[in-house]
N, C-alpha and C positions, 0 to 999 in steps of 0.2 A: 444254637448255631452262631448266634452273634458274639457267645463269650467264646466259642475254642476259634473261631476268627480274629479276636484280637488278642488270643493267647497265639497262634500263629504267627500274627504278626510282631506280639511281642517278642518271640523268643527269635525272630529273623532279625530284629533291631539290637538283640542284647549281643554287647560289646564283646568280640574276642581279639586276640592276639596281642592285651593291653599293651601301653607302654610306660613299663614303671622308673622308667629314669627320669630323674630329675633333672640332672647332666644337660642332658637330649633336650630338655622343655626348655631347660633356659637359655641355653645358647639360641636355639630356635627363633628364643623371643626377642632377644639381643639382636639377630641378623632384622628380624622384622624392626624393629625400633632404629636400626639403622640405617635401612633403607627409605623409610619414614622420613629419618631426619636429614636424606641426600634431598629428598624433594622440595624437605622448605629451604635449603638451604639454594637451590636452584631457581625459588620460586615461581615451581610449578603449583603446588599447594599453599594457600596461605596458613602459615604457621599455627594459629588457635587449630584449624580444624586438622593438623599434624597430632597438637597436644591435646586435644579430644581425642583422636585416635588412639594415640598410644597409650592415655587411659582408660581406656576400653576394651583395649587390647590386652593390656596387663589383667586388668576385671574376667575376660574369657580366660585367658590362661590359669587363673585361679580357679574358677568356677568348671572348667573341664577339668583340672586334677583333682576334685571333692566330689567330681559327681559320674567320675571314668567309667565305675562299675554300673552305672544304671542305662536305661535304655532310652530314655529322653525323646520319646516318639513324637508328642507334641512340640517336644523344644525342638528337633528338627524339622517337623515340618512348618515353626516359625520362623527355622532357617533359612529355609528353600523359598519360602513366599518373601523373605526381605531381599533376598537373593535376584529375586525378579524383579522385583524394584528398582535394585541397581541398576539390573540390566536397561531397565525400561528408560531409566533415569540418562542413562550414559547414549541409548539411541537418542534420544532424543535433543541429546547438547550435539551428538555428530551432526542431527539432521542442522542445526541451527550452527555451527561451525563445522561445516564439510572439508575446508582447506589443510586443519591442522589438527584431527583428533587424539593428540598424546595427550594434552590436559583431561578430557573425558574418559580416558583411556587407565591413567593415575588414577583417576576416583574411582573409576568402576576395580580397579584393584585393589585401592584402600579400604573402601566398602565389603569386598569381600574377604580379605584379609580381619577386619573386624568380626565381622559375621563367622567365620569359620574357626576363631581363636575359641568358641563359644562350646566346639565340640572336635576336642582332638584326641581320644582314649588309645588311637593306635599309632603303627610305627608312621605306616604311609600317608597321613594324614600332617601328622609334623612337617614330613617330606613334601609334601604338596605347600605347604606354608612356607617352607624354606624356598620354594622354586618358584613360588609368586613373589615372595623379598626378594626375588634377581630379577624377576618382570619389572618392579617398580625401581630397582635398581638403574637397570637398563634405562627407564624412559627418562631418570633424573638424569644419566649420562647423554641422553641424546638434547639435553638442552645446555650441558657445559663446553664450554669454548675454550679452556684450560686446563693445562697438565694437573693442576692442585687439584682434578678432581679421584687423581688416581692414589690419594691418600685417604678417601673416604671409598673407594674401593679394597685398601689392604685391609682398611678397619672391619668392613664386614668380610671377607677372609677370614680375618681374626675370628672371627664367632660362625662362620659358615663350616668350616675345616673341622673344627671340634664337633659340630652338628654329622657331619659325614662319618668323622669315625666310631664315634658314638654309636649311630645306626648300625653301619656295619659290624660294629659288637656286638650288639642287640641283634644282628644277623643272626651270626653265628652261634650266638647263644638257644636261639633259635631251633636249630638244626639236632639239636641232639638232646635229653634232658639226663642224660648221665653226664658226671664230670669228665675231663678229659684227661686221660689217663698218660698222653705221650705227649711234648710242649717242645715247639723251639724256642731257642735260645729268644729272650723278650727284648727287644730293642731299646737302649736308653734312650734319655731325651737331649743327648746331641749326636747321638746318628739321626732319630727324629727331625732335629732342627737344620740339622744338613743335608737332608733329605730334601724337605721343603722348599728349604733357599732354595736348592738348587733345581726344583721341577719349578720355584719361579720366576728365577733367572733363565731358565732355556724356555720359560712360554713367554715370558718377555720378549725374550731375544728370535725364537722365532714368529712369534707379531709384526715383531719390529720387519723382519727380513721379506715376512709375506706382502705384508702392507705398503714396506716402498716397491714393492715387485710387481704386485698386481696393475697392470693396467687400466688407469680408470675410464672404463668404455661409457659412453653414454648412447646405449641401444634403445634405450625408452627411460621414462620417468614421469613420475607419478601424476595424477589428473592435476594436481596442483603444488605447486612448488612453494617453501614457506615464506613465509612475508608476516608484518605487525598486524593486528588487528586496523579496522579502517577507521579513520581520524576525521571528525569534522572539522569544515571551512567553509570561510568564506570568500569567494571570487570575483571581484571586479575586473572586469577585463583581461588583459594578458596577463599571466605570470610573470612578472620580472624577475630578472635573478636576484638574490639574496647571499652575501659572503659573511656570515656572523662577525667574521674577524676583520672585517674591513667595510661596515656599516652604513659610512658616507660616502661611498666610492661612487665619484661621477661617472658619467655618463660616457666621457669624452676622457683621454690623460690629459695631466694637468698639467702647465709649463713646467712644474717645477715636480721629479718624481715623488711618490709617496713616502713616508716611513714604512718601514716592514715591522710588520707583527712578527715577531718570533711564535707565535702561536698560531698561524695562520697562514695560508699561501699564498699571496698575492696574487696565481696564474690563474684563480676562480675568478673571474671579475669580466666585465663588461670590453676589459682592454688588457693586453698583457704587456706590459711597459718594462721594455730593456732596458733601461738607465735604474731600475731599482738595483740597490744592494743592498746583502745583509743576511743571516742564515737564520736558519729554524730549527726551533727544539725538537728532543726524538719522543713525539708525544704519539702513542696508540693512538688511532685515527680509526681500525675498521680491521675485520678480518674478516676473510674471504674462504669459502669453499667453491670449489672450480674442479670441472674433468679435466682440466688441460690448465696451464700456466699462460696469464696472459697481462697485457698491462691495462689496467684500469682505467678506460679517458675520460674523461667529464668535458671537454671543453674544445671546439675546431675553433679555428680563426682562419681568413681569407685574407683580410687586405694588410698589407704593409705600407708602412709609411716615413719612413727611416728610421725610426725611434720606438715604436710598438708595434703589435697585432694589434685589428679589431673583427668581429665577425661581421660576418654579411650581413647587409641592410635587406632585411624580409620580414613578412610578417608572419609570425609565430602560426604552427596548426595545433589546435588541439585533439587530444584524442579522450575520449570518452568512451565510459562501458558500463555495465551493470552491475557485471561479475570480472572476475578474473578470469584470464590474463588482459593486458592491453597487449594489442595486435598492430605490430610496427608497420604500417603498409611499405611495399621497393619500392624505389622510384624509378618512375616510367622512362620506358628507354634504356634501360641498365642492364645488360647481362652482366653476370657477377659467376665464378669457379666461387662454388661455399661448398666444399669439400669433407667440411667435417663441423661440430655441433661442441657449445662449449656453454653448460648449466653451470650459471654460479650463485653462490648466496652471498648477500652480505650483512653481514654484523656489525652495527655504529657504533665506535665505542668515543666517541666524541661530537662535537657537533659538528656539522658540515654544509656547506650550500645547498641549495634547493637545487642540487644536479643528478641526475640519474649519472653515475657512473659504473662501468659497464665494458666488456671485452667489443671490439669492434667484428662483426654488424649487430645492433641487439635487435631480434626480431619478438619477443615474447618480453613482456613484462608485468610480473607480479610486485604492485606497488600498491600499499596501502592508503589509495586514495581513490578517488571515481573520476578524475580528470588529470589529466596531464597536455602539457606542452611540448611540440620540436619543434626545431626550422635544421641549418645545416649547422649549428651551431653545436646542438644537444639535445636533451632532453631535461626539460624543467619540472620541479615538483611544486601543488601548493601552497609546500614548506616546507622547513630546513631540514636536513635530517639529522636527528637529536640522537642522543646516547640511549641504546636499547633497540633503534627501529630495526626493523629487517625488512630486506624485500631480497626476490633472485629474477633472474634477466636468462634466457636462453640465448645465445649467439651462434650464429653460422660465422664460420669462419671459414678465409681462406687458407690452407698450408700448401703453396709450392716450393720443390725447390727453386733455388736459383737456375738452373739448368732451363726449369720450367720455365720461369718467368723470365730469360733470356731469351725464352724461344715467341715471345708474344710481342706482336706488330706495336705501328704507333696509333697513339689516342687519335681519333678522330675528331676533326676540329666540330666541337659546339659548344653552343651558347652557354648552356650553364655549366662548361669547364673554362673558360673564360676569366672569370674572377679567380680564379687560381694559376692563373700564367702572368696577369697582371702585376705592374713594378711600378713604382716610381722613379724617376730619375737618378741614375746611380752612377759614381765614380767610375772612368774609365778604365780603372787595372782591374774592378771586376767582372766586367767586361772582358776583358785579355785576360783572366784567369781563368775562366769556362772553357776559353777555345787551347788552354796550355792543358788541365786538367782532363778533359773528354777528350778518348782514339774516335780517329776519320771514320766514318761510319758504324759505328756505334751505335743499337737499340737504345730505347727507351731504357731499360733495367739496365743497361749495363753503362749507360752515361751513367744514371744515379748513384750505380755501383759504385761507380770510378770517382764521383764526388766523395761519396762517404768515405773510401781507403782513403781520400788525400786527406781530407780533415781528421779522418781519427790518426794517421800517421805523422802530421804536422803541427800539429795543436793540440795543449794541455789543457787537462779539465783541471778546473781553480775556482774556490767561493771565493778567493783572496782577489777582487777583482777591483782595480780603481774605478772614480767613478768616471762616464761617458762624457767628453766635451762639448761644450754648449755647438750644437749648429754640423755637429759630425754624425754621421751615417756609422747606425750601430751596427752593421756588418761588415761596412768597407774597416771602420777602426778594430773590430776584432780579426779581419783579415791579415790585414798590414800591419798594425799599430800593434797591439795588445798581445796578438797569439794565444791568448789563452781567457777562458773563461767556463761560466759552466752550463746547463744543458740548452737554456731559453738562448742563449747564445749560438752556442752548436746547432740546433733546429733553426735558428733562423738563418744561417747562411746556408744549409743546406735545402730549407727550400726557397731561398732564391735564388744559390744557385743551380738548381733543378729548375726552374722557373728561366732562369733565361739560356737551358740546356732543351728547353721542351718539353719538360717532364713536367705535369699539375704537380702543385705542392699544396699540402698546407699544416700549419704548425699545430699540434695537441696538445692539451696540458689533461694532468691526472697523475695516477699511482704507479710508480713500477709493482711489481708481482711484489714485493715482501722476501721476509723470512720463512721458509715451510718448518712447522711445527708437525715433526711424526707422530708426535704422540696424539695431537689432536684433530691432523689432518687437513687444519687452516694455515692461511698465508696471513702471517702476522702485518698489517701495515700503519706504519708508522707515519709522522707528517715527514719526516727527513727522507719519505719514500717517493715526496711529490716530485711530480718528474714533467720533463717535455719533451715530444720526441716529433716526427713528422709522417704522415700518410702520404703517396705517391697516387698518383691513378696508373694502371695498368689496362689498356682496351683488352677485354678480355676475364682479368682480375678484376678488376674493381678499385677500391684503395684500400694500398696493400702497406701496411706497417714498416717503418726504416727508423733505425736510433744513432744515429752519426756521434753521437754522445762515446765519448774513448771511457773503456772500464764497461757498459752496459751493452749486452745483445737482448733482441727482442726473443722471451721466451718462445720455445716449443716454432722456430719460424724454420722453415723448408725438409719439412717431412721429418722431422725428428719425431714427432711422439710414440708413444709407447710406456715402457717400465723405466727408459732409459732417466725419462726428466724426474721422476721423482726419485730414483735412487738418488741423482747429481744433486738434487734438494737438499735430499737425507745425509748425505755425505759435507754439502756445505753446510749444514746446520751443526754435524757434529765437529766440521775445524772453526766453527762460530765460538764453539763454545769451548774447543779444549784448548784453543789458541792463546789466550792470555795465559793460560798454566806454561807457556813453552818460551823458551828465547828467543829473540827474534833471527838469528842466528838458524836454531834448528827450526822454525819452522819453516824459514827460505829454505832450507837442504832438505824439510818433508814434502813441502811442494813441489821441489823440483823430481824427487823421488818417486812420488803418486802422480805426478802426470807422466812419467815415461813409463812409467806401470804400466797405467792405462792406455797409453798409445801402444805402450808393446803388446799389449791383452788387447787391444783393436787390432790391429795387424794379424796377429795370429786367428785370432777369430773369422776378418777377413780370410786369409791363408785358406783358413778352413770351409770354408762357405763356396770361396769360387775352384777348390778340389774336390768336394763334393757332388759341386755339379758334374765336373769330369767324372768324376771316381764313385760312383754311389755305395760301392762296397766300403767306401775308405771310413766311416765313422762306427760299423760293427768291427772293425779293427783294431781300430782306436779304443772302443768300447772294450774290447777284450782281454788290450794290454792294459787300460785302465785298473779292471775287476781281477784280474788274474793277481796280483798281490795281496789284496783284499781275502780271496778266495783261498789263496795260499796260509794263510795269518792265520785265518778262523779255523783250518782243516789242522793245521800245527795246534793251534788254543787246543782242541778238542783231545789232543794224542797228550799234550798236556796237563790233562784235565786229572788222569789217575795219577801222576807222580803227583800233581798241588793235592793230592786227594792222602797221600801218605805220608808226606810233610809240612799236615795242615797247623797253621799256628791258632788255630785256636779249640786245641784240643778235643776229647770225643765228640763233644757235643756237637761242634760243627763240622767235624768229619760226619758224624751219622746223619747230621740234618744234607749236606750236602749229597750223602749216598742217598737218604731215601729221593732226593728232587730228582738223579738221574734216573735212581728204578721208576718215578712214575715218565721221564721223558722215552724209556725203552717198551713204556704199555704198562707197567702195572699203576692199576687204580688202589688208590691208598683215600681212607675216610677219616676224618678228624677226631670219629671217635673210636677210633680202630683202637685195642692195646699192645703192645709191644709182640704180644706172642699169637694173637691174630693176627698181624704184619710180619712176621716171619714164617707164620704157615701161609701168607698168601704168595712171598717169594720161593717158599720151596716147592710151593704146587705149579709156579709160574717158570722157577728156573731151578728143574730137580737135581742137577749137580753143587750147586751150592747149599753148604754146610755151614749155618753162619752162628747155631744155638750157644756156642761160649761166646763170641764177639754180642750178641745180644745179651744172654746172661750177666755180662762186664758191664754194659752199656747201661741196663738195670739197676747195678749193685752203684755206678756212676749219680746218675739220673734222680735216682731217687733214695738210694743207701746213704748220699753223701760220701761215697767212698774218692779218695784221692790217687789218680794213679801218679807211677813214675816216669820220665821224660821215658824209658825204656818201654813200659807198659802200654805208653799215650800211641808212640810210633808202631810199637807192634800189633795195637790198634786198628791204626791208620791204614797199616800197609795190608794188613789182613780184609778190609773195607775193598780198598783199592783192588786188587786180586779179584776180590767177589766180584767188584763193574766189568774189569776186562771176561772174566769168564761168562756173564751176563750177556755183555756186548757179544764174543760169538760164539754163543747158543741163539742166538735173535738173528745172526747174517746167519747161520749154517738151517736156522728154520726158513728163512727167507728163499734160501738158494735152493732146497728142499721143494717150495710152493714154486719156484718160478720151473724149475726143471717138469716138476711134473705138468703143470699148463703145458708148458712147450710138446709135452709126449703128448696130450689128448688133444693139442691141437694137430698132430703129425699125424694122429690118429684118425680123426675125421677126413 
């Protein structure tokens, strides 16, 4: 009993449908070894245990092509039980890193991937190998931050592509074990190569089209958002802030202003001092993943004092927690419109201050630490944030229009809006310039409004800025005096002058949004992207983001979002980049061309939008006259299909291959191993008026005699072909019109 039980079970185990290409195995093992080497290269895996794998891997791949033919009962089931192991292995790094399982995720794939090279004798087993080298593909891609990783993507192409067709040969090969007696024409290897390109340039190119299109909605997301692993420290007392790039930076400004770091932004600091000059290099800072486009702030200030910002005197709250996330408590007393939800990550690609920055209001935060600091300042870290960290912050945000925020009352007078309406003593023509600038009765929004058109219409932004005279008020002098300067300048007169218009002000510093990268769907930020801009309060709103800064709008602000911002992204990224290739000549006459595009393709869209509502018939109209050329084109193609069919340039061959593709588009089933004179008794049974035994006979004596015809022979050919579709085509409508007449009688009938 026990031996024909393990002869059953032997003979259930022994291998069929082997696969004896070699082709097949290597490319196979080639995509695995490349995938292998995208994750040390991402360091997700550490390298040695890469280079273990891939000798191991190679080791299975030899030992399952020596041992294909046998049944390996026991080597399988030491597959299955190391198998478990993984598995066991991989729960068990999840349970102990729950926030971020793609590392556990790669091993538990590389493991298997090893284990399975151990036993591949068939086709779909290969295949299964290959579609795990795109799982471990994929996960090395969800830790790259840059375009260069789409050159270790063509490379495994390279060796995936060959694996595919391969198979599919070994399909076919498959299907029938007689040789095959009828053949089309074989395809070289630059139709091949032009083939390819071109399916991937139009997947490229429709990536590219879906990708800036899609809306990125944030309906939900996941129990945990990524961030670095958590960092020990140690804490005495408050958090102070920390500016790497400016180390000794007191407390207080100094009489005499700083030097500036070109490597560093002076507006991170304790104080933001207008009399500095002097610019910054364009050094990678951070790249950002965001639903929405927003500016980065790290940093409020409240008081003014003719000369700088400093923030309010408070003391610091900490927030503490166990796990993630930290949970920003409102502040009491504040209705706030947060309208919409904006998840971002961010990626340090330099050093930075111990500042949470962050889309304004962040309410969630995923920070690799157990305590953190705020007051109205910011949010402080234990420590600086160095090259590699990540964390992501969820924001409520508010988007109204202007319309909207036109329509909301004034602040109501309290205490702790107070330090934000407060001034120092200030020159009397700024004074008389609030009451020239703001209309008689004017809202809150719309006084602010009416500030910000005058400064962005009257004042030029300039780094080229002299420096401030001893004992002068750096707003009255960039008023009157100067006229120009640049953003920490702009912000500061615009909230004071909102400030002695009635509107809370206060100054931010941090990142504007960046460059959007399509390909990789981060907002690239640079330190020449540090930016200042000012927060208003609106009763109602809350504080609501303003950029007086001329050249810069605050992204995605009064209801714009949608597909709209990341197309305009997409679109400025590719005049980022084609723009040096161009004159400066023509690209002033392409800009001026692509935005009357675009205004004219807004209007007509508009157009269409408020006639639709009148007219609801009016866009299957539209729709009609649209298709109806199209529909026209293809019903012409089709009537022209028998004349290209009898003055076909590329002789019989692809005259008959093209007739047999339309006989199977009219119903006849044709089999790959059909031979020529089986395929003409199955069209003369299928369309008994057709006579076709010497155009076959010819096509025979072609095909396989080597016989050469004459241009006379090739065409009388052709046309003889052609003749046969049209007689085909009605014998197929006069059978048609046949079944439909008669339905119609037995339905008359009943």
């Amino acid at each position: 009993m026990a031996g024909r039980t393990f002869s059953a079970i032997r003979e259930l185990a022994a291998p069929r449908d082997l696969e004896e290409s070699r082709g097949f195995r290597f490319f196979t093992w080639a995509s695995i070894c490349i995938s292998m080497a995208a994750l040390a290269i991402r360091d997700v895996v550490s390298p040695s245990l890469i280079l273990l794998s891939v000798i191991l891997i190679t080791l299975g791949f030899w030992v399952s092509w020596l041992t294909r033919h046998r049944p390996k009962i026991l080597f399988k089931l030491a597959i299955a039980g190391l198998t478990l192991v993984a598995l066991a292995s991989f729960l068990r790094q999840s349970y102990l890193q729950p926030y971020d399982p793609r590392v556990p995720l790669a091993e538990l794939f590389l493991w298997v991937q090893v284990l399975h090279s151990f036993d591949l004798p068939r086709r779909r087993d290969l295949l299964f190998s290959l579609v795990s080298s795109f799982v471990l593909l994929a996960l090395a891609a969800s830790f790259s931050l840059s375009v260069s990783f789409v050159w270790i993507i063509l490379l495994w192409l390279a060796a995936a592509l060959p694996c595919l067709y391969l198979a599919q040969r070994s399909r076919l090969s498959s299907l029938s074990h007689k040789p095959q007696r009828i053949a089309t024409l074989r395809p070289s290897l630059r139709s091949v190569t032009t083939a390819l390109f071109s399916l991937l340039v139009a997947v490229c190119v429709a990536g590219l089209v879906i990708g800036v299109s899609l809306p990125r909605v944030s309906l939900t997301y996941m129990r945990s958002l990524p961030f670095s692993l958590r960092r020990a420290f140690f804490s005495s007392g408050d958090l102070a802030l920390t500016n790497p790039g400016y180390p000794d930076l007191p407390a207080h400004p100094p009489e005499t202003p700083l030097p500036v770091n070109p490597e560093a932004y002076f507006g991170f600091g304790t104080f933001l001092d207008l009399r500095v000059r002097g610019e910054m290099l364009d050094i990678p800072v951070m790249r950002v993943r965001a639903t929405r486009p927003a500016y980065w702030g790290g940093l409020r200030f409240a008081q003014y004092n003719g000369y700088s910002w400093l923030p309010m005197e408070e003391k610091p709250v900490k927030l503490e927690t166990p796990s993630q996330p930290f949970t920003v408590p409102t502040p009491p007393g504040r209705a706030y419109v947060e309208n919409d939800v904006n998840v971002q990550t961010f990626y340090m690609e330099s050093e930075q201050p111990n500042v949470v920055f962050a889309a304004y209001r962040p309410t969630l935060i995923y920070f690799p630490a157990d305590l953190l600091s705020y007051d109205s300042s910011g949010f402080k870290t234990p420590f600086i944030l160095s090259e590699g960290l990540v964390y992501s912050v969820v924001s409520r945000c508010t988007d109204l229009s202007d319309r909207e925020l036109a329509a909301l009352g004034e602040p109501t007078r309290r205490e702790d809006l107070a330090p934000y309406l407060s001034l120092p003593e200030l020159p009397r023509r700024v004074l008389d310039l609030v009451g020239e600038i703001v209309p008689e009765g004017a809202g809150p929004f719309e006084r602010a409004r009416a500030i910000e058109d005058y400064l962005k219409a009257n004042y030029d932004y300039s780094l080229d800025v002299p420096p401030l005279p001893e004992g002068a008020d750096a707003v009255d002098w960039f008023l009157f005096e100067q006229r120009r300067g640049y953003c920490e300048h702009f912000a500061s007169a615009y909230a004071v002058l909102c400030r002695l218009a009635g509107v809370p002000a206060r100054v931010v510093t941090g990142y504007s949004t960046g460059d959007y990268d399509p390909f990789s769907g981060l907002y690239d930020v640079g330190l020449d992207d540090a930016h200042a801009w000012v927060e208003i309060y609106l009763e109602g709103a809350g504080w609501v983001t303003r950029d007086p800064t001329p050249g810069f709008v605050v992204p995605g602000h009064g209801g714009s979002l949608g597909i709209s911002w990341i197309f305009k992204d997409f679109l400025a990224w590719v005049g980022r980049n084609l723009s040096p290739l161009l004159p400066a000549s023509l690209r002033a006459a392409l800009k001026k061309g692509l935005s009357a595009l675009v205004t004219g393709a807004g209007n007509v869209f508009s157009g269409l939008a408020y006639s639709t509502r009148r007219e609801p018939w009016l866009p299957f109209l539209l729709l009609f006259v649209v298709a109806a050329p199209f529909l026209f084109r293809s019903s012409a193609r089709r009537r022209r299909r028998a004349s290209y069919l009898a003055a076909c340039p590329g002789g019989p061959l692809r005259s008959m291959e093209l007739f047999l593709q339309e006989m199977e588009s009219l119903g006849l089933a044709l089999e790959p191993s059909e031979t020529l004179s089986e395929i003409l008794d199955d069209i003369t049974r299928r369309f008994p008026g057709l006579h076709l035994a010497e155009e076959f006979h010819l096509f025979e004596s072609v095909r396989y005699g080597g016989r050469v015809l004459s241009d006379e022979e090739s065409l009388r050919f052709s046309r003889a072909l052609a003749e046969a579709l049209r007689t085909a085509r009605r014998s197929r409508r006069a059978v048609l019109h046949r079944l439909s007449r008669f339905f119609k009688l037995n339905a008359k009938g009943r």
